[in-house]
Jmol script that loads the backbone (N, CA, C; Angstrom):
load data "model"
ATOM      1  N   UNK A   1      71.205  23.195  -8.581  1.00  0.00           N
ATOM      2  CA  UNK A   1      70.273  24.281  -8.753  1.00  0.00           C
ATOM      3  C   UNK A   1      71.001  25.611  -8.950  1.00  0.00           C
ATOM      4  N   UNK A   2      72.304  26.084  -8.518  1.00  0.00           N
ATOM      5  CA  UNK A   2      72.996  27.200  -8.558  1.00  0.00           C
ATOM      6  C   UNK A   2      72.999  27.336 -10.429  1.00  0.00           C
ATOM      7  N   UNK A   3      73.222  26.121 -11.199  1.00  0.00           N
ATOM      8  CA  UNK A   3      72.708  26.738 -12.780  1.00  0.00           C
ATOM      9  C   UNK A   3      72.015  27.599 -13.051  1.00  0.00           C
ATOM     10  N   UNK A   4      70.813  27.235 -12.451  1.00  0.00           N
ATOM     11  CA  UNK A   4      69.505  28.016 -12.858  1.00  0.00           C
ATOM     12  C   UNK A   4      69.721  29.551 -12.808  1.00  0.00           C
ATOM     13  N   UNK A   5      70.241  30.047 -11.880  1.00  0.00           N
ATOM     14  CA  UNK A   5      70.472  30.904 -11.001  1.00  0.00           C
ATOM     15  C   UNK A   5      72.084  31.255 -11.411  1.00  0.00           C
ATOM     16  N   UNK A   6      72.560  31.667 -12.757  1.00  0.00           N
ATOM     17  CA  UNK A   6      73.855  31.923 -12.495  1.00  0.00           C
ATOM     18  C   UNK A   6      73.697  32.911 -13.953  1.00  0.00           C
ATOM     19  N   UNK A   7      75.080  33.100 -14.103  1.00  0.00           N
ATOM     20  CA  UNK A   7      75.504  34.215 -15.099  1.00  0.00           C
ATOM     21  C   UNK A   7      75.232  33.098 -16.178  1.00  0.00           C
ATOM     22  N   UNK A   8      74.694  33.250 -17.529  1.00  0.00           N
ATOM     23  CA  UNK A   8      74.577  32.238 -18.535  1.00  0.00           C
ATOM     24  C   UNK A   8      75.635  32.715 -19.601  1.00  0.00           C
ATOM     25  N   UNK A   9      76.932  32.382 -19.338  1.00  0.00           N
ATOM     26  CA  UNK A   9      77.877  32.112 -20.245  1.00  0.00           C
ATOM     27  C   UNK A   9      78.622  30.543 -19.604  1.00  0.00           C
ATOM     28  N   UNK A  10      78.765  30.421 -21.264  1.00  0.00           N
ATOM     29  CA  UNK A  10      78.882  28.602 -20.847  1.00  0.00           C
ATOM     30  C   UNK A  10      80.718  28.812 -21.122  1.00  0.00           C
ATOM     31  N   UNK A  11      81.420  28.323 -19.602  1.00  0.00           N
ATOM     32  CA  UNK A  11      82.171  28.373 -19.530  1.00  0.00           C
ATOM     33  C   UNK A  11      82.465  27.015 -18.188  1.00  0.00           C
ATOM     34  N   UNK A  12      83.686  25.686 -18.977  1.00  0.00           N
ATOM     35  CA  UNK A  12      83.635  24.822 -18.507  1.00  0.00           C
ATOM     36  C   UNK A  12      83.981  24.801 -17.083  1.00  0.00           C
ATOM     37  N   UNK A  13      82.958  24.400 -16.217  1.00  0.00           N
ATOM     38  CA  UNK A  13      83.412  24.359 -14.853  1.00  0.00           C
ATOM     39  C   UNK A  13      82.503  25.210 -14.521  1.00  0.00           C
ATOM     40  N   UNK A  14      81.770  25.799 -14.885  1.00  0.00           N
ATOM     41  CA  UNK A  14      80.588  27.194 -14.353  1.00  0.00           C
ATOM     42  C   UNK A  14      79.729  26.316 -13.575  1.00  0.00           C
ATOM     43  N   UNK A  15      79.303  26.779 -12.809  1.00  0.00           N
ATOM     44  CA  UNK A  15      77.457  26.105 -12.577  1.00  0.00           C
ATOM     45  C   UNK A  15      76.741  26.466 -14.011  1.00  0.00           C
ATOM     46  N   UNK A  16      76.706  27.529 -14.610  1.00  0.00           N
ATOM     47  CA  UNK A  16      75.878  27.267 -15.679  1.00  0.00           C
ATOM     48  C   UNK A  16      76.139  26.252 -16.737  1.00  0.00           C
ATOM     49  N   UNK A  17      77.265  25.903 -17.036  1.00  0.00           N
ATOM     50  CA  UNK A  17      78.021  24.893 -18.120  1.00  0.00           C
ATOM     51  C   UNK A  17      77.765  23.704 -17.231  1.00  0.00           C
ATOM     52  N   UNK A  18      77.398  23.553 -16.042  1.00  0.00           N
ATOM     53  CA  UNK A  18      77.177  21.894 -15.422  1.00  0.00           C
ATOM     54  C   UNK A  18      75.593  21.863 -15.709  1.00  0.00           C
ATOM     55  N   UNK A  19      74.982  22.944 -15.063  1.00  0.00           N
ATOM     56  CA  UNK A  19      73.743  22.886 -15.560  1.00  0.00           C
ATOM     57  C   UNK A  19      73.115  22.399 -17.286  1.00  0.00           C
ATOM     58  N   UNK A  20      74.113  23.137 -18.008  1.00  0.00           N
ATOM     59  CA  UNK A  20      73.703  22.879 -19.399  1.00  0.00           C
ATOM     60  C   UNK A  20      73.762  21.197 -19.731  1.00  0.00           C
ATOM     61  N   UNK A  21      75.239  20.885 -19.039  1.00  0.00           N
ATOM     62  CA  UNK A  21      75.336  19.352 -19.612  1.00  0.00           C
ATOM     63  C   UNK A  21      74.142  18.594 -18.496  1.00  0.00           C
ATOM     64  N   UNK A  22      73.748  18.653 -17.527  1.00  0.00           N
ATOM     65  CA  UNK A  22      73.301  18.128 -16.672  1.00  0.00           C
ATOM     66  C   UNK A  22      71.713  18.184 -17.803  1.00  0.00           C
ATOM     67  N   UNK A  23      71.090  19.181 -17.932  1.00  0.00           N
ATOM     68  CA  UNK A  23      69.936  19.428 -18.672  1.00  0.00           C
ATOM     69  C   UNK A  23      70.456  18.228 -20.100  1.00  0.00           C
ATOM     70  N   UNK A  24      71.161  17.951 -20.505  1.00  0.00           N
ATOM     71  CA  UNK A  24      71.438  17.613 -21.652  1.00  0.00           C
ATOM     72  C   UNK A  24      71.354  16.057 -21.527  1.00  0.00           C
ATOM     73  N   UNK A  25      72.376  15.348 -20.412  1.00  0.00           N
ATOM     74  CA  UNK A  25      71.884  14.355 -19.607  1.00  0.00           C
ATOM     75  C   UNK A  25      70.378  14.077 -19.021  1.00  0.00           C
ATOM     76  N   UNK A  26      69.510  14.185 -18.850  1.00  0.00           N
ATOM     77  CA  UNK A  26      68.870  14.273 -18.263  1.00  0.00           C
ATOM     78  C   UNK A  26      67.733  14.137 -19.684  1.00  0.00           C
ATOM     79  N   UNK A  27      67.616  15.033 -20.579  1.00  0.00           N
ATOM     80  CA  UNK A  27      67.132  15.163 -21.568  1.00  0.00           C
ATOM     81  C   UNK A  27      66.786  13.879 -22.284  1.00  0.00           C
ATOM     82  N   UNK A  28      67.971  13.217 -22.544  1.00  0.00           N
ATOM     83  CA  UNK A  28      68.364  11.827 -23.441  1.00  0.00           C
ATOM     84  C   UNK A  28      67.839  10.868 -22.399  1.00  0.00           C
ATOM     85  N   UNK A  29      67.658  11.048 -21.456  1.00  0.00           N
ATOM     86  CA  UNK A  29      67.051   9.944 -20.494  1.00  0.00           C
ATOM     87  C   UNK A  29      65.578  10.342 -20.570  1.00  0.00           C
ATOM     88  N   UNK A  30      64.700  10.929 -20.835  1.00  0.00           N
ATOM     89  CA  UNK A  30      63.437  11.659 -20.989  1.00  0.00           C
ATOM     90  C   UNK A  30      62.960  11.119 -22.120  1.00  0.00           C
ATOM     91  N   UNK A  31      64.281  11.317 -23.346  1.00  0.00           N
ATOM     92  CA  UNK A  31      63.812  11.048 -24.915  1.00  0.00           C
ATOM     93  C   UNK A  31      63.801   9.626 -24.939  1.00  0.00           C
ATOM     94  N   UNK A  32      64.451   8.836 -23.743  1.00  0.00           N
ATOM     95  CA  UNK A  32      64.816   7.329 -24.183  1.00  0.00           C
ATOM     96  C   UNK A  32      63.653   6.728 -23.618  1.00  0.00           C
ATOM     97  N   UNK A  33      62.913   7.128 -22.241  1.00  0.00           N
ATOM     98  CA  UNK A  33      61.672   6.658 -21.610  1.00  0.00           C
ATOM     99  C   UNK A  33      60.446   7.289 -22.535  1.00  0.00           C
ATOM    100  N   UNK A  34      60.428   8.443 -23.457  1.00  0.00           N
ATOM    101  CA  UNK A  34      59.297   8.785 -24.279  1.00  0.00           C
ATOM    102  C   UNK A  34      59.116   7.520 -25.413  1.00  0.00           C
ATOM    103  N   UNK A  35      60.740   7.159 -25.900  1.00  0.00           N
ATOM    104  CA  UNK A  35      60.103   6.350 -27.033  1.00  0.00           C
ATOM    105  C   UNK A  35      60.085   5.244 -26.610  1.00  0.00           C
ATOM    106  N   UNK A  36      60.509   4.495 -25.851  1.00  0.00           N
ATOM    107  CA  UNK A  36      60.217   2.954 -24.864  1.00  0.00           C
ATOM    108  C   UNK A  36      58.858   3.314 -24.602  1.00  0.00           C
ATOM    109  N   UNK A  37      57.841   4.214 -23.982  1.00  0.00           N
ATOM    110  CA  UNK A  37      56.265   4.304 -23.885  1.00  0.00           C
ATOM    111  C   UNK A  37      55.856   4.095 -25.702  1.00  0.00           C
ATOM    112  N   UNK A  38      56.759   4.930 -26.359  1.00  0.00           N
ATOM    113  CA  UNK A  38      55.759   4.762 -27.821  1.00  0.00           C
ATOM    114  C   UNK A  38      55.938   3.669 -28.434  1.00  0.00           C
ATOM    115  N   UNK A  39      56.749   2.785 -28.188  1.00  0.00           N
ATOM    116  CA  UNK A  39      57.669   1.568 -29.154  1.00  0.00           C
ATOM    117  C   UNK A  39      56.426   0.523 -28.382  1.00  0.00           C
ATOM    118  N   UNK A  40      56.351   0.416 -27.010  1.00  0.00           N
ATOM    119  CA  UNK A  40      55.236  -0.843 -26.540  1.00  0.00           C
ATOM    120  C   UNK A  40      53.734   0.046 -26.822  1.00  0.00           C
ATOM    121  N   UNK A  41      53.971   1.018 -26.917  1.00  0.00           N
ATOM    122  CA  UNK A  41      52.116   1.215 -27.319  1.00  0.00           C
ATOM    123  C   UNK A  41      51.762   1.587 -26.217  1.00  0.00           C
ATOM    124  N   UNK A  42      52.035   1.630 -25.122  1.00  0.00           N
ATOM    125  CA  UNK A  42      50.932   1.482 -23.758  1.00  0.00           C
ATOM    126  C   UNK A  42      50.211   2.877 -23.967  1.00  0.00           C
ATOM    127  N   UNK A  43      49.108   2.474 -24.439  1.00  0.00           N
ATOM    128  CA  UNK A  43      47.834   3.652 -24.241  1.00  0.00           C
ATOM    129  C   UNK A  43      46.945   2.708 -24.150  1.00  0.00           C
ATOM    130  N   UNK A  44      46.099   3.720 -23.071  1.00  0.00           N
ATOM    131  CA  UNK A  44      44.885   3.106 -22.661  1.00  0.00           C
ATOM    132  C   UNK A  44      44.000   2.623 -24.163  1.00  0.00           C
ATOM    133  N   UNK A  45      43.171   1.633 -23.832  1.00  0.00           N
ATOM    134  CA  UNK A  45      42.479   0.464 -24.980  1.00  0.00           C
ATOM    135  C   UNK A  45      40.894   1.430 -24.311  1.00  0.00           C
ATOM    136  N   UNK A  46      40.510   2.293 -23.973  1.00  0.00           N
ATOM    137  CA  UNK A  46      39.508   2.845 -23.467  1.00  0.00           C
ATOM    138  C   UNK A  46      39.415   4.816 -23.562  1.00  0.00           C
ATOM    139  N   UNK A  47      40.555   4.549 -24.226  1.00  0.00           N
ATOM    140  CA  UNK A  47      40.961   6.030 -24.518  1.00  0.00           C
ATOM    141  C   UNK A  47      41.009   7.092 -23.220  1.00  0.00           C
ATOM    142  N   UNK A  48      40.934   6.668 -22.316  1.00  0.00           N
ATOM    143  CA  UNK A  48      41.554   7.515 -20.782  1.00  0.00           C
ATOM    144  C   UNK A  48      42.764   7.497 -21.110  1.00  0.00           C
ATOM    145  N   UNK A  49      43.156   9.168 -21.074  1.00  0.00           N
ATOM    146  CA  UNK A  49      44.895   9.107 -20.756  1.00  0.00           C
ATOM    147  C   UNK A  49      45.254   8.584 -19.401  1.00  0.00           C
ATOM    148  N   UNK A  50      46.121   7.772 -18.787  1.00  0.00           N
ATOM    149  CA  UNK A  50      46.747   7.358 -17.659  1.00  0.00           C
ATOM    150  C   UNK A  50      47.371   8.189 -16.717  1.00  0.00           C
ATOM    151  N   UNK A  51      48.262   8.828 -17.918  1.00  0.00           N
ATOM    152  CA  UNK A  51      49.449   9.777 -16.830  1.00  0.00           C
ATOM    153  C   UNK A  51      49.601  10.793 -18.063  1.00  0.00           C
ATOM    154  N   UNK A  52      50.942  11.503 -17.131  1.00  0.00           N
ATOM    155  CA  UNK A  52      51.288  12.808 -18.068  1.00  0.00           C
ATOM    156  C   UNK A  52      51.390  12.711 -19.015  1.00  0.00           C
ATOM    157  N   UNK A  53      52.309  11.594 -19.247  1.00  0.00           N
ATOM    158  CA  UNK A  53      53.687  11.531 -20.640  1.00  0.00           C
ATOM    159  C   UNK A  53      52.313  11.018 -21.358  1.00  0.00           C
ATOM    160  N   UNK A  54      51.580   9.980 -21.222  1.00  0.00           N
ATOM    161  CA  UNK A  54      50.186   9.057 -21.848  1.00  0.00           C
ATOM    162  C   UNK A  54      49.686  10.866 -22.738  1.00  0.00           C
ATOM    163  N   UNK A  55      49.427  11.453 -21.950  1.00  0.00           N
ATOM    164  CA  UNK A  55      48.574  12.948 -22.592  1.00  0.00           C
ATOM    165  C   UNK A  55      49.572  13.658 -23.812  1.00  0.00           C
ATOM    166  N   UNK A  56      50.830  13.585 -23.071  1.00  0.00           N
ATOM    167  CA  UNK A  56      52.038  14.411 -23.710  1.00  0.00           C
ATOM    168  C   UNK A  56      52.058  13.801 -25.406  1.00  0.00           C
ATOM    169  N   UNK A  57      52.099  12.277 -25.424  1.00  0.00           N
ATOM    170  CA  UNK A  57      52.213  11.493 -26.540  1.00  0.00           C
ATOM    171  C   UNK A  57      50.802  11.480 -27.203  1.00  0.00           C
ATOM    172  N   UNK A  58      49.570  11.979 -26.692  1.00  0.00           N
ATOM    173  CA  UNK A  58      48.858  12.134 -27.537  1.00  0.00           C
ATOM    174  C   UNK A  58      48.753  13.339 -28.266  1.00  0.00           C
ATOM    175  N   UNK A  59      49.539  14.151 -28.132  1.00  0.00           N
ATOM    176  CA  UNK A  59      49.293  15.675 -28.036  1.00  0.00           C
ATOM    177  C   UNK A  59      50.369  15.759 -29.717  1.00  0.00           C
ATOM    178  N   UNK A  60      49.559  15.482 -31.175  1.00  0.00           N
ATOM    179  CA  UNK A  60      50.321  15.485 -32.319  1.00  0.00           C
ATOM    180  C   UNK A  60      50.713  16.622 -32.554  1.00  0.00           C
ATOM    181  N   UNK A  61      50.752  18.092 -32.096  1.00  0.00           N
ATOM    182  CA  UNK A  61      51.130  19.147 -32.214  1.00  0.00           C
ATOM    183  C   UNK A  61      51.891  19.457 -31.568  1.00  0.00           C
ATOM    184  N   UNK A  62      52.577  18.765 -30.876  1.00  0.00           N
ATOM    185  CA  UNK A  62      53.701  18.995 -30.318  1.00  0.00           C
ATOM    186  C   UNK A  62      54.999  17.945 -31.098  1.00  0.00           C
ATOM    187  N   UNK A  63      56.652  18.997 -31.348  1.00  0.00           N
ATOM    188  CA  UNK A  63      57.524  18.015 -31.302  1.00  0.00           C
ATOM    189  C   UNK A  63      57.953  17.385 -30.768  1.00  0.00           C
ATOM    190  N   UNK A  64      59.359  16.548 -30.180  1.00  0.00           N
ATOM    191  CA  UNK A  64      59.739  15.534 -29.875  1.00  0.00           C
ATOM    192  C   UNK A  64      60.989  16.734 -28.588  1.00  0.00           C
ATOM    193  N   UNK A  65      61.056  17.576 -28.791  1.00  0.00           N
ATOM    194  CA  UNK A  65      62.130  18.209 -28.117  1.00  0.00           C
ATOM    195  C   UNK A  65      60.930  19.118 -27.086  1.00  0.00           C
ATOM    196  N   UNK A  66      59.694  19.978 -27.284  1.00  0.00           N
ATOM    197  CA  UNK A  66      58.640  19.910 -26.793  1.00  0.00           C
ATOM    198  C   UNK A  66      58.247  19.042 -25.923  1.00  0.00           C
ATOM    199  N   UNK A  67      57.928  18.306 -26.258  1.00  0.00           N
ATOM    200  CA  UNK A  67      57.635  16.875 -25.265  1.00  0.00           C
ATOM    201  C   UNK A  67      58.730  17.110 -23.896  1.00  0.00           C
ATOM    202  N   UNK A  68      59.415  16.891 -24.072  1.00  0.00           N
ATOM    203  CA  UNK A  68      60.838  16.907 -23.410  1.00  0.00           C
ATOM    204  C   UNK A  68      60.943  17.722 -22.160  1.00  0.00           C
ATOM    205  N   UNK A  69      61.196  19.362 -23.237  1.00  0.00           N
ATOM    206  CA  UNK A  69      60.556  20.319 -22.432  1.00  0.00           C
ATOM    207  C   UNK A  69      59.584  20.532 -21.404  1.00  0.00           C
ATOM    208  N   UNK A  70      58.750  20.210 -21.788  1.00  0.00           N
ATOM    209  CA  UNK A  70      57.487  20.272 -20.581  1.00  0.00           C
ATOM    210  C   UNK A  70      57.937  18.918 -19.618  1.00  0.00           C
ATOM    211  N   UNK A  71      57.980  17.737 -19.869  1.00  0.00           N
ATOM    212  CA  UNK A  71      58.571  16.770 -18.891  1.00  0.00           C
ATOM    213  C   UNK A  71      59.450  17.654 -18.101  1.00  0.00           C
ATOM    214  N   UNK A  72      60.367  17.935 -18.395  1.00  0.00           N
ATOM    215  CA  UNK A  72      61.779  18.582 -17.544  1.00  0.00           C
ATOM    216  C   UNK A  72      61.210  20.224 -17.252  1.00  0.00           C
ATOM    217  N   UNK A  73      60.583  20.605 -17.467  1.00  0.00           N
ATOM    218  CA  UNK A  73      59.725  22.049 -16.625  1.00  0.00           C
ATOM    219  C   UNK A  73      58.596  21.174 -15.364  1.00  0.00           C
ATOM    220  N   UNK A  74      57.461  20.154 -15.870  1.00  0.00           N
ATOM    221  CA  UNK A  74      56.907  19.719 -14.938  1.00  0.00           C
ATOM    222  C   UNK A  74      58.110  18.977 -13.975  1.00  0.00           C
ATOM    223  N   UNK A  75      58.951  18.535 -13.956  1.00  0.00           N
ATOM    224  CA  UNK A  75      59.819  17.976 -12.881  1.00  0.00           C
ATOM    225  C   UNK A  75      60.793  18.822 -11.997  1.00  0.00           C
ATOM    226  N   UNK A  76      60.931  20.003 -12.436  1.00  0.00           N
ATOM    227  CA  UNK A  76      62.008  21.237 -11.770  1.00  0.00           C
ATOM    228  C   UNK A  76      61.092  22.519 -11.583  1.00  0.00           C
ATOM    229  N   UNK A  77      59.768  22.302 -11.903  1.00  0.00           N
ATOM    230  CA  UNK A  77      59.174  23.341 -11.531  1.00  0.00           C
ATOM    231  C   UNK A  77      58.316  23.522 -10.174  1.00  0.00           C
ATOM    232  N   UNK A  78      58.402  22.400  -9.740  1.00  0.00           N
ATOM    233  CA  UNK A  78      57.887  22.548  -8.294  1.00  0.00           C
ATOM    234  C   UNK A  78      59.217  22.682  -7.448  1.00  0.00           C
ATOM    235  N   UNK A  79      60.484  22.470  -7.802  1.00  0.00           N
ATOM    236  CA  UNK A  79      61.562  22.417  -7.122  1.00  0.00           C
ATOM    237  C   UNK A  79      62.339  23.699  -6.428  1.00  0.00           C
ATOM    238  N   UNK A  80      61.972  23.840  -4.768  1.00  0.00           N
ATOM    239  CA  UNK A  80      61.834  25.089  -4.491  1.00  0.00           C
ATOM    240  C   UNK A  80      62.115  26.533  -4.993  1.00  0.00           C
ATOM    241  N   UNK A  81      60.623  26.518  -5.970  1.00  0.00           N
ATOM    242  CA  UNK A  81      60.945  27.612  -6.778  1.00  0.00           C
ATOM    243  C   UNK A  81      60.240  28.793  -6.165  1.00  0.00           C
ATOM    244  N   UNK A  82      58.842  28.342  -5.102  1.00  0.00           N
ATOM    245  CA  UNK A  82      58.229  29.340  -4.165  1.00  0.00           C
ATOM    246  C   UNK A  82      60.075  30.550  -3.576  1.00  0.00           C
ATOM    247  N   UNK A  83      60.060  29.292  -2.810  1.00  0.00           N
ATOM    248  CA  UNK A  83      61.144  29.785  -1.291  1.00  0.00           C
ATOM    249  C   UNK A  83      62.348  30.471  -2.418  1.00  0.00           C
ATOM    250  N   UNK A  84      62.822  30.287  -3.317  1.00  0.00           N
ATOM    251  CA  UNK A  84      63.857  30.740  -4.048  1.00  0.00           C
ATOM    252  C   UNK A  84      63.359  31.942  -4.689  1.00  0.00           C
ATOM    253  N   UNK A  85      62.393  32.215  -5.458  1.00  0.00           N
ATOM    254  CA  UNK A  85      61.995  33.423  -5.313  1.00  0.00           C
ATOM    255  C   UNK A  85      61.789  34.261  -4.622  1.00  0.00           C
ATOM    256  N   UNK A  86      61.368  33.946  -3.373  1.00  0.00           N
ATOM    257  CA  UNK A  86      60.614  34.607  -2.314  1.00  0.00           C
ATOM    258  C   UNK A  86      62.184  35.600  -1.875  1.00  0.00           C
ATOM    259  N   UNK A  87      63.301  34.418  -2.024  1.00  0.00           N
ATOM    260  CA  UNK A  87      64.667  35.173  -0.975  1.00  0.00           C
ATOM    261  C   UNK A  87      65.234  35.662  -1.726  1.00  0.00           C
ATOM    262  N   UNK A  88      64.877  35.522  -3.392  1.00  0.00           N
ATOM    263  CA  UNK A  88      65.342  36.697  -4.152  1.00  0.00           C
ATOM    264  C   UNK A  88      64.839  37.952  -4.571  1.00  0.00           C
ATOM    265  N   UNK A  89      63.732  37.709  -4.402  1.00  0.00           N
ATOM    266  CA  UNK A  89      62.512  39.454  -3.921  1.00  0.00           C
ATOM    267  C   UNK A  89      63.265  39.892  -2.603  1.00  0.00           C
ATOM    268  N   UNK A  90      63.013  39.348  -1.853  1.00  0.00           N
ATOM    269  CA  UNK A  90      63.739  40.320  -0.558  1.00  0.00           C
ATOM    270  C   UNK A  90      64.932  40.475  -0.802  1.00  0.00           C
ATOM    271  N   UNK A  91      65.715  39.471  -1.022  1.00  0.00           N
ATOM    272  CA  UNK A  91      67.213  40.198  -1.184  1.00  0.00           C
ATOM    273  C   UNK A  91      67.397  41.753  -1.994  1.00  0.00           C
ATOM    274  N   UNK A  92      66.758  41.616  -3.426  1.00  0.00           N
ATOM    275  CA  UNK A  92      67.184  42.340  -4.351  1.00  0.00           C
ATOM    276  C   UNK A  92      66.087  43.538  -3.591  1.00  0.00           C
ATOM    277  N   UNK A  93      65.321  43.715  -3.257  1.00  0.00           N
ATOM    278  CA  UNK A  93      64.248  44.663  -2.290  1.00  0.00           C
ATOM    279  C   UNK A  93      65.500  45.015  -1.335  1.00  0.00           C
ATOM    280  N   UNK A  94      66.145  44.476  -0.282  1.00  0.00           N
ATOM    281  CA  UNK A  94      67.221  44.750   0.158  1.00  0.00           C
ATOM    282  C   UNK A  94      68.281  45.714   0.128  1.00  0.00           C
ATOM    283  N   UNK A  95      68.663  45.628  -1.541  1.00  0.00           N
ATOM    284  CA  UNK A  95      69.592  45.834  -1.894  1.00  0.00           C
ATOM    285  C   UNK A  95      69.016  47.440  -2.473  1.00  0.00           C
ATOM    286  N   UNK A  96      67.868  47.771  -3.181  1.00  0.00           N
ATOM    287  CA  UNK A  96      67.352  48.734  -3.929  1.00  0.00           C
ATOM    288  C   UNK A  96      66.149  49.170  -2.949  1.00  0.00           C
ATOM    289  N   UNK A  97      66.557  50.528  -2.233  1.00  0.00           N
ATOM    290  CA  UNK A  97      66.059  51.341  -1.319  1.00  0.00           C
ATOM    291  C   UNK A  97      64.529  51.894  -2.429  1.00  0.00           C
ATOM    292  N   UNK A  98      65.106  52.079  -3.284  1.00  0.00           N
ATOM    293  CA  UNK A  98      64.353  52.940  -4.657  1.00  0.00           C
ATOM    294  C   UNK A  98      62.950  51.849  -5.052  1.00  0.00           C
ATOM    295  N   UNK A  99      63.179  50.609  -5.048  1.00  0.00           N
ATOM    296  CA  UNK A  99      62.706  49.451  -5.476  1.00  0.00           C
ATOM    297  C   UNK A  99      61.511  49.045  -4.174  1.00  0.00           C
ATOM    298  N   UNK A 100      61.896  49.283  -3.345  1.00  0.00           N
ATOM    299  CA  UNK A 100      61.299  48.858  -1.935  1.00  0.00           C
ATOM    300  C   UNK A 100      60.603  49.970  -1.962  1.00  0.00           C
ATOM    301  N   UNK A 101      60.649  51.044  -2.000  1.00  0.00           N
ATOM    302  CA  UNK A 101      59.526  52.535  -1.821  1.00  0.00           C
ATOM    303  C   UNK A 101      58.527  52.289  -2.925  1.00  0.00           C
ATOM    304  N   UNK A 102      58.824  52.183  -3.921  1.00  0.00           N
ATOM    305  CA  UNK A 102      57.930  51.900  -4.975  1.00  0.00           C
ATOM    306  C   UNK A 102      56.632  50.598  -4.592  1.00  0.00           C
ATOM    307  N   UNK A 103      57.513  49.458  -4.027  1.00  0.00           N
ATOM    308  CA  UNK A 103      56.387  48.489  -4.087  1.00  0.00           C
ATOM    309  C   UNK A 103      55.242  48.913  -2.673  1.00  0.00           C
ATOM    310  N   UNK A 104      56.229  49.537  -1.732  1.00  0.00           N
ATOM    311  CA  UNK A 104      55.106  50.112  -0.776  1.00  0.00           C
ATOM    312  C   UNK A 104      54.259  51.169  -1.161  1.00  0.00           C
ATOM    313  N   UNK A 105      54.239  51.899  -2.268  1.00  0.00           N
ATOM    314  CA  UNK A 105      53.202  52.941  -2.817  1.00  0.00           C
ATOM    315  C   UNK A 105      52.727  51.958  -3.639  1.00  0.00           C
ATOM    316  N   UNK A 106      52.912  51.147  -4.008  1.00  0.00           N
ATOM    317  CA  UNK A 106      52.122  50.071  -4.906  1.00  0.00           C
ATOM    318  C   UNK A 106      51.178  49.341  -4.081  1.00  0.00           C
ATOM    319  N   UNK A 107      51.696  48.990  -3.078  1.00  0.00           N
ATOM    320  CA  UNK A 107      50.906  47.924  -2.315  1.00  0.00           C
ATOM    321  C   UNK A 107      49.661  48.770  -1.728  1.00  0.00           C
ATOM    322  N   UNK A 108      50.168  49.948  -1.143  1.00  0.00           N
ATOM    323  CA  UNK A 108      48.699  51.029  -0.605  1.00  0.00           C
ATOM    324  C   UNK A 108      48.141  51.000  -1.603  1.00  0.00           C
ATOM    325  N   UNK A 109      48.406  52.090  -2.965  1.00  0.00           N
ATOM    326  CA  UNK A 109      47.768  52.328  -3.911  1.00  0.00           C
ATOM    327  C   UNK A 109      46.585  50.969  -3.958  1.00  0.00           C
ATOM    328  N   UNK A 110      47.247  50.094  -4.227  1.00  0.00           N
ATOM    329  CA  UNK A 110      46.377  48.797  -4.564  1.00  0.00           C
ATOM    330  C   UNK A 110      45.367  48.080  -3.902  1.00  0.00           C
ATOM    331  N   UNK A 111      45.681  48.384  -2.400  1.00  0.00           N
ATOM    332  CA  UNK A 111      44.851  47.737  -1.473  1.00  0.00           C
ATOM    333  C   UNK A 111      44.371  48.534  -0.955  1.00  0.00           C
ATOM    334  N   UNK A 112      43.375  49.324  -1.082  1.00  0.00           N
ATOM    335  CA  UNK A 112      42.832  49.946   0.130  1.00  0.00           C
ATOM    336  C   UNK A 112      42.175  49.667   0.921  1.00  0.00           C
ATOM    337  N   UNK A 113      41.347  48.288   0.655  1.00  0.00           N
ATOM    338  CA  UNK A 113      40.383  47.536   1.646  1.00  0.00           C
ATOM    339  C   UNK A 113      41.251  47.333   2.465  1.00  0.00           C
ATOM    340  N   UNK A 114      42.441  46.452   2.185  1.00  0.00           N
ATOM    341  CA  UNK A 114      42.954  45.929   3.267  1.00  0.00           C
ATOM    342  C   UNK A 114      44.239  46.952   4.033  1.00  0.00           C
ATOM    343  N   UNK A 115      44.193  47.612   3.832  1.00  0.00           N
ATOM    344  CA  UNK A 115      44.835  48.563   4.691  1.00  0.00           C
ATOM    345  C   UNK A 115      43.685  49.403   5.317  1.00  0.00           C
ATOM    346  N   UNK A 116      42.616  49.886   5.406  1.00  0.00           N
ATOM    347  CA  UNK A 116      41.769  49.694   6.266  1.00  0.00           C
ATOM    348  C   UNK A 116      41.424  49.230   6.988  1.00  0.00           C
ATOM    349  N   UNK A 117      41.715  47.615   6.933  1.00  0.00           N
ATOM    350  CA  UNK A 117      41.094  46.298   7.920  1.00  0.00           C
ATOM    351  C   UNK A 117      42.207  46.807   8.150  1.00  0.00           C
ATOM    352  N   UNK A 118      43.642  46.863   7.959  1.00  0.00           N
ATOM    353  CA  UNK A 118      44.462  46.529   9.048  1.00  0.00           C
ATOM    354  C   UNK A 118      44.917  47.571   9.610  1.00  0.00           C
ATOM    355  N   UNK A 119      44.131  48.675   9.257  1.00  0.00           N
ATOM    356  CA  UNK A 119      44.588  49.937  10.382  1.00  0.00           C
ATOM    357  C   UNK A 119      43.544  50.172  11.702  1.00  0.00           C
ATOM    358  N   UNK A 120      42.186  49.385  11.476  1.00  0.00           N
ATOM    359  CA  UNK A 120      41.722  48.615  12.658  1.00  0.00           C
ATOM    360  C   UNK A 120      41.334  48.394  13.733  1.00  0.00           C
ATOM    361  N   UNK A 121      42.690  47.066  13.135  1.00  0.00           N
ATOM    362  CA  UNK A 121      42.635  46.296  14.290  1.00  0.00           C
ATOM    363  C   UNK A 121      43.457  46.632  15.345  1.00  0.00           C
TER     364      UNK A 121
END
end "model"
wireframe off; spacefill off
backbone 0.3
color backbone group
């Protein structure tokens, strides 16, 4: 996961350059289970899509690298991407005094109901 999350110059041995080949791996295993589903046919005989990829392969407006894409976004996108954001808002809030004043005149500005309720209680 440090790929995701790194300087993007591809330089061998980077986390981003493992990431790239890793995405690349990973890819060809995606493209090889898309066309093994299209080569046996398995679609529903009742026209219910089954599963994802079943929807993905009906979907003729999409290409073959598309397809792919969204497979490998739906599989790394639930992958603590909450909690990894969350500690990179605070960090970088942390770090920028300037950045942190702003979102607290943002957050009043914005809420006034609830800074009411919570001045209160």
């Amino acid at each position: 996961m440090k790929g995701l999350i790194s300087f993007p110059l591809y330089i061998p041995g980077t986390p981003y350059a493992r990431a790239v080949q890793a995405r690349a791996r990973i890819s060809s295993t995606v493209k090889a289970i898309v066309e093994e589903r299209r080569s046996k046919g398995e679609i529903s005989a009742d026209n219910k899509k089954s599963d994802f990829l079943e929807i993905l392969l009906s979907a003729n407006s999409l290409s073959e690298d598309e397809r792919v894409s969204f497979v490998l976004d739906s599989l790394l996108g639930g992958y603590e991407t909450t909690s990894l954001l969350m500690a990179l808002a605070v960090l970088f809030l942390g770090q920028s005094p300037a950045a942190l004043q702003q979102l607290r005149v943002d957050t009043i500005f914005l809420s006034p109901p609830l800074l009411a309720i919570s001045s209160s209680i």
